[in-house]
Every structure is written in C-alpha cells, then in structure tokens.
N, C-alpha and C positions, 0 to 999 in steps of 0.2 A: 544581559544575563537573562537566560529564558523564565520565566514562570511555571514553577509546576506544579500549581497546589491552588485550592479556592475556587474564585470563579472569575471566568474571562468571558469578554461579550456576551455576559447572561446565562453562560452554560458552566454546571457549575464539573469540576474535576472531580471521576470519580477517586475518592481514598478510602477506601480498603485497602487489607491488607494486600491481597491480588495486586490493586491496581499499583499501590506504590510498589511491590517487586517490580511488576511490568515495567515500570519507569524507570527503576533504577538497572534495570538488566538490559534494556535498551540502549540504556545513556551510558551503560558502561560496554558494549559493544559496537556501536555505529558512532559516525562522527555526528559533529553537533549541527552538519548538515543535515544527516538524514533524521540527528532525534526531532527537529526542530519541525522537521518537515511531516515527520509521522505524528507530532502533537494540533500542528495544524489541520489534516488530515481527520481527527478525531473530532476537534472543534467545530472547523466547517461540514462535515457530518451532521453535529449535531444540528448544525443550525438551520442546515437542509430537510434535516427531518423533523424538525420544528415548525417548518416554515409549509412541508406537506402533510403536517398533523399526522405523522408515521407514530406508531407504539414502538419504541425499540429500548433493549436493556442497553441502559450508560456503559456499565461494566462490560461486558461484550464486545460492542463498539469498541471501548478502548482499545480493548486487549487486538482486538482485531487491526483498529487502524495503526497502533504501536509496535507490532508486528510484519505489516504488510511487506515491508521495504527490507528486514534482517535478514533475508539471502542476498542483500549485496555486501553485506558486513564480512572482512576476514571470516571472523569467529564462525559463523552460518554457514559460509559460502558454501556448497558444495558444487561438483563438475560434469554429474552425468544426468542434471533434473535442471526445471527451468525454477530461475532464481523464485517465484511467486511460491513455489511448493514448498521451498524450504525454507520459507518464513510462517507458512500453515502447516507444516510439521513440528514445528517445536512450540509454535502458539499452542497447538494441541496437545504436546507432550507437558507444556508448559500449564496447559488447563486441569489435566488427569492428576495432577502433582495438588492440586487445590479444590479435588473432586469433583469436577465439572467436566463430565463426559456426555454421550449419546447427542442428540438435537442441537442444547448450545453450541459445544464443541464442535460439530460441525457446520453450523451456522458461523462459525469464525472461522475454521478452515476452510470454508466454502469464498467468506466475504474475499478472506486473502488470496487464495488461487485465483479467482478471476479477478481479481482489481482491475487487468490488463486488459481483461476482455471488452469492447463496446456491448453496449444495450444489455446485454444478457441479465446479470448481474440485478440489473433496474427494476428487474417483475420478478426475481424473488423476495426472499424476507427482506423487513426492514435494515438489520446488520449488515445484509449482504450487500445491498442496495445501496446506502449510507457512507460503507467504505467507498466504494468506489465515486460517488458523489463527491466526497471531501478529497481524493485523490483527484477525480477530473479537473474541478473547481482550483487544487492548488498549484498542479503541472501544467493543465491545456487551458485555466481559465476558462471551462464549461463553468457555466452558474456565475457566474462574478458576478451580475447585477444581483441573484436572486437574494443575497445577504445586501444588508447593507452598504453604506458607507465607514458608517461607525462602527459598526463589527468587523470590519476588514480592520480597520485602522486600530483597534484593541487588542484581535489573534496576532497580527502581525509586528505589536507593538511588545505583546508576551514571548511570541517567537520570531526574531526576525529573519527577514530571508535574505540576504548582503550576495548578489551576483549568483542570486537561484539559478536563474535559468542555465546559466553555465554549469556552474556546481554539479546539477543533478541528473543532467545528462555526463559530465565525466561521471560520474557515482554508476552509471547506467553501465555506460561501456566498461568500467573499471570491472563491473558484479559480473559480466556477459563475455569479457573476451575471450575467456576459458573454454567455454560451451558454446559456441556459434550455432552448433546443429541445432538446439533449444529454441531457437527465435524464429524456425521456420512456421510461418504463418499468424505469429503476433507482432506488436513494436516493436522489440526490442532488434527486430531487424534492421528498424530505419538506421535505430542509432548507429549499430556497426557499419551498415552503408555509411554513415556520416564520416565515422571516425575511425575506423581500423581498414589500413590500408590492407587491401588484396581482399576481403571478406564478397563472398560472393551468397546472396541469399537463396536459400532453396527457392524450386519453383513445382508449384503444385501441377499445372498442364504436366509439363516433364517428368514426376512422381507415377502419376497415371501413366502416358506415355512411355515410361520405361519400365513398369512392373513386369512381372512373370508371365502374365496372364498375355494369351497369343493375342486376345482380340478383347 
C-alpha cells in the first residue's frame, strides 16, 4: 500500500490543501502504476535537489511531478498534442483554481512539457530541472548512485515498482498510439518503434527535403 502522507527518505510530503487534492485527483485518474511512479518522481526530485543545494518550492514540485505523466491517463488523454502538454495544461488549470498563476504556474507547466526533453530542462529553474531529475533517475536510472542506498530502499518501500520497466513503457505506448505524429523528434518514438507494429517514425532530413521551399 503506497504512502502518501509524512515523511519518506527525509523528505517530508507536502499537505496542503493543494497538495492533497493533487493526490487524490491523480490517484483517482491514473493507475497505481503511474501514481506510484509520479510520487517517486517528486521524492527523488527532492532528494536531487538536496543533494545540489537547489532552492525550490516543495509544493510546486509536487504538483509538477504529480502531474507530469496525466496525459497518459484516459481521463487527460487527449489526441491532437503530445501527451506532456496535457498533463501541463490541466496542472495549470489545476493551479489558477487555487490562485497560483504567472511565474509559478509556469514554472510547472514548463517542468512538465519538457520532462521528455534531454539537458534542456537541467539550466532552468529548480522545479523545472527537479522534475525531470526525478523522472530520469526513476525510468533511465540517470542519478541512481547520486541518492543513496537507503533512500532508494525507503521511496521504493512507500511506492513500489512490481515489473516497472514493463508496465510503464505499455503506459507509454498505451498514452501515444493515438497520436503517432506527436512523437516525431522526441521518445516517445522509440517506444512505438518498439511496440506498435507498422509505425514508421518521421524523419527530420526528409521534412526539410520535401518542404515547399525549391532549394
């Protein structure tokens, strides 16, 4: 049973009232793979920004990394925007509702859009930075030594991950098969390479090579 309250490996959860909607509005659309995985996500965050003496707001963060992954959710999903927007659009609709607009607000839609993105992300604000951190750290195993042993063994003890790797690549292609065009030039291409048969990924030479333009 996941833990969602208190404090795990040192970092404590934020509770407000914000943060517990954010929880429970999560937990009540995504499965308890992706909540499990968006709490870790916040955690290892944290503890990366700890560990680089980063200033970043708890609450933020959360909302940020609790959101990241909710365009692969039914509920979110939508079919003509890449799954990352439409987890930073309702994060944000989701903020304005709790009066937290301008700079924050886009500091978490910002974290969220690019989660996907390499390096970028890493040299802006802390939130933005953070997210992606805790997402690298929990899907590609960037960072894994920079936490502990004992902090792995406590987030993963509050959230567990039972045949992640599987799980959350189907979660991947599940969110994505709708939208293929979406994935030209980030991940989420591999995955449909991987797993959806006939998917042929754009190619950027041939975009150029076959534009309008004579020369």
């Amino acid at each position: 049973m996941s833990v969602t309250s208190g404090t795990i490996a040192g970092v404590r959860i934020p509770d407000s009232a914000l943060a517990r909607e954010a929880t429970e509005l999560v937990r009540e659309a995504a499965t308890p793979l992706v909540f499990d995985h968006s709490r870790r996500v916040f955690l290892f965050g944290a503890l990366r920004g700890r560990e680089q003496g980063l200033d970043f707001d708890p609450e933020l963060l959360y909302v940020g990394a609790m959101f990241h992954d909710l365009g692969l959710t039914g509920r979110f999903r939508r079919t003509d925007q890449r799954f990352e927007i439409d987890g930073a659009d309702e994060a944000r609709r989701f903020l304005s509702t709790h009066g937290i607009t301008g700079d924050p607000a886009d500091r978490v839609w910002t974290a969220i859009a690019l989660h996907t993105t390499p390096e970028i992300p890493l040299h802006m604000a802390p939130e933005v930075a953070l997210v992606t951190r805790g997402v690298e750290l929990d899907v590609l195993g960037i960072g894994y030594d920079a936490v502990t042993d004992e902090q792995r063994v406590a987030v993963v003890a509050a959230h567990p991950r039972p045949d992640f790797k599987n799980g959350i690549l189907a979660a991947f292609t599940e969110g994505v098969r709708d939208r293929p065009e979406t994935t030209f030039g980030n991940v989420k291409a591999d995955v449909l390479a991987h797993y959806v048969p006939g998917f042929e990924r754009g190619d950027f030479v041939e975009v150029i090579k076959g534009s309008d333009w004579p020369e």
